[in-house]
C-alpha positions in Angstrom: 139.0 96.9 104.9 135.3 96.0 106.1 134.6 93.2 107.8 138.4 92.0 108.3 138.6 91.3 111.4 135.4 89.2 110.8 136.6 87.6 108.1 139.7 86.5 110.1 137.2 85.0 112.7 135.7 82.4 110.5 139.2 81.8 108.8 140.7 81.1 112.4 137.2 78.6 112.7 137.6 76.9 109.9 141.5 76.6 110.6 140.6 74.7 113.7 138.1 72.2 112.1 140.7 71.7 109.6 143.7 70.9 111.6 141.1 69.0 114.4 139.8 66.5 110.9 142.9 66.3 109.4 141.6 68.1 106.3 143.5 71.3 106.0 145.1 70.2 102.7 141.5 69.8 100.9 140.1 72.3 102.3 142.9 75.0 101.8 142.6 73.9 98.2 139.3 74.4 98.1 139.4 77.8 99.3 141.9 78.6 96.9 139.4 78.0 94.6 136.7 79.3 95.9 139.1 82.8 96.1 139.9 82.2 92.1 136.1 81.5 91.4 135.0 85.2 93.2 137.9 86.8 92.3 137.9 86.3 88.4 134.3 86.4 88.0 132.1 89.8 88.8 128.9 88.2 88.5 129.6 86.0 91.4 130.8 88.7 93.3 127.8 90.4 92.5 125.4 88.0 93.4 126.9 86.7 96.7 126.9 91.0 97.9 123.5 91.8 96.7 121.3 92.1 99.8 118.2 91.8 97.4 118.3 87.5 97.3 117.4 85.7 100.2 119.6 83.0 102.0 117.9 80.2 100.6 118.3 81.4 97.2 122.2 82.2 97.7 122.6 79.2 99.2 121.1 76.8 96.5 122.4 78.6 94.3 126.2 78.2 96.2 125.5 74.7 96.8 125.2 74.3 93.0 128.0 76.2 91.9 130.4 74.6 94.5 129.3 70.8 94.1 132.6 69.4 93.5 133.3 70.8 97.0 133.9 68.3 100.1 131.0 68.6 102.4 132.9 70.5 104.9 133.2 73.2 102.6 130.0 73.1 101.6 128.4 73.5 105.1 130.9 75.7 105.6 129.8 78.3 102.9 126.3 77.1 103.7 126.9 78.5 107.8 128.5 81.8 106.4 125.5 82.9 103.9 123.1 81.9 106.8 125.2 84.4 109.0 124.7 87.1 106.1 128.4 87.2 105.5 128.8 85.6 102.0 130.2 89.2 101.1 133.1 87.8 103.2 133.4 84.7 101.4 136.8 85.9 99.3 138.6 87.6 102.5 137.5 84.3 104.5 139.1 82.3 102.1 142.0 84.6 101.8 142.3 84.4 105.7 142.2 80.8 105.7 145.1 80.5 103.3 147.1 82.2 105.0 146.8 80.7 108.3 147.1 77.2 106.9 150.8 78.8 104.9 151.8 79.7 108.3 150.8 76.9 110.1 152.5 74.6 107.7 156.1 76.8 107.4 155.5 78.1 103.4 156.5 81.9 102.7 155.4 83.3 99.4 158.1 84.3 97.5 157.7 87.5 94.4 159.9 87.0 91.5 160.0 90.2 89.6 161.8 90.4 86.2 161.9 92.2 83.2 161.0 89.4 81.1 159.4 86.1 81.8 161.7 83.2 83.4 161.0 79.9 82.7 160.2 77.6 85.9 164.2 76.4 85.9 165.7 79.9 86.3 163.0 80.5 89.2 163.9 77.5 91.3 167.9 78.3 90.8 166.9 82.1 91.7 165.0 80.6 94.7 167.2 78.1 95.7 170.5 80.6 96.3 168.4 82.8 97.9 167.2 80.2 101.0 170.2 80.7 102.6 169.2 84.8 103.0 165.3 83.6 103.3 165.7 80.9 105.6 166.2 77.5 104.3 163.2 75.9 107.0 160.6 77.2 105.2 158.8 75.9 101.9 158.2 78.4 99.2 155.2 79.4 97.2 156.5 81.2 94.1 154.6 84.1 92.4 156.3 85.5 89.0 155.6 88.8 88.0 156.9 90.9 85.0 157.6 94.3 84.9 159.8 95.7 81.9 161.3 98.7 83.7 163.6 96.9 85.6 165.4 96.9 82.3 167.4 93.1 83.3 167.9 91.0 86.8 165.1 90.4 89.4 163.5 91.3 92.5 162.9 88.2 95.1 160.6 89.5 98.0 159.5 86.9 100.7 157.7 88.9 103.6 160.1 91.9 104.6 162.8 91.1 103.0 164.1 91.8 99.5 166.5 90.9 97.2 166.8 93.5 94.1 169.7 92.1 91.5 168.4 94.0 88.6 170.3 96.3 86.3 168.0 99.6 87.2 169.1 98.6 91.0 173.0 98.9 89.5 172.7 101.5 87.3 170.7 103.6 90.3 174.0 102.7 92.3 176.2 103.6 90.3 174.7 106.8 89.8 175.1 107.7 93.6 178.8 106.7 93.6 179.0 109.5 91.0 177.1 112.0 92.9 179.1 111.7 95.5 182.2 112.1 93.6 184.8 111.4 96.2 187.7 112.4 93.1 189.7 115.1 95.1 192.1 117.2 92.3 195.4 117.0 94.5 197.8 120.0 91.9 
């Protein structure tokens, strides 16, 4: 991955300005926006890698599109085009997001299912599941669906996993055949 350890660098910077203002809420916001904004548009990904525009330019240019921005931010993403690094922008913001989840105890939790649960059924999934996770920690929740698991979910939160679905059964259950421990005793 170029420029990670980089990217990590101004993360960790802007971490420390965050937590020193008392801003880390805003701005972790902010960067999850500003992640959103590159990630779902090319263009801007485009633009803010092309080594053809000059500073200035990228920098009006970002000043414009990220006006709603606190001016932290702002100067922020005005210090890292200056440095030539607005090709970091996304991983920086990635960075930062993940330093302010750890600094503030919340774990991302994956809920894979065969079909789509309704916000309800994802708390109750998430809720009996603390007690394996670790009930100190707040959770971020990211749904996914993936229709081979057939039924049942997959709960990840960092290493560990929780797989309840009926492929994980029916896989088991297949083993326990397999090994066939039926002895004919004549």
């Amino acid at each position: 991955m170029t420029g990670f350890r980089a990217a990590k660098r101004y993360a960790k910077g802007l971490m420390q300005f965050a937590s020193e203002t008392g801003k880390g809420t805003e701005i972790n916001q902010e960067m999850i926006d500003l992640k959103n904004s590159i990630q779902n548009s090319r263009e801007l990904a485009q633009f803010l890698s092309s080594p053809v525009l000059d500073s200035r330019k990228k920098n009006d240019i970002a000043r414009e599109l990220f006006k709603d921005f606190s001016p932290a931010t702002q100067n922020f993403i005005n210090l890292v085009i200056r440095q030539r690094r607005e090709g970091l922008l996304k991983q920086i913001a990635d960075q930062f997001n993940q330093l302010y989840d750890q600094s503030n105890n919340v774990r991302t939790a994956e809920v894979i299912s065969a079909s789509e649960l309704n916000d309800e059924l994802v708390q109750e999934i998430l809720a009996k599941a603390k007690s394996k996770m670790g009930e100190e920690f707040t959770y971020k929740i990211e749904s996914k669906v993936n229709p081979d698991l057939i039924g049942g979910f997959i709960l990840r939160v960092g290493d560990k996993q929780i797989d309840s679905t009926v492929r994980a059964s029916l896989n088991k259950l297949k083993k326990e055949f397999e090994i066939n421990d039926y002895v004919a005793k004549i």
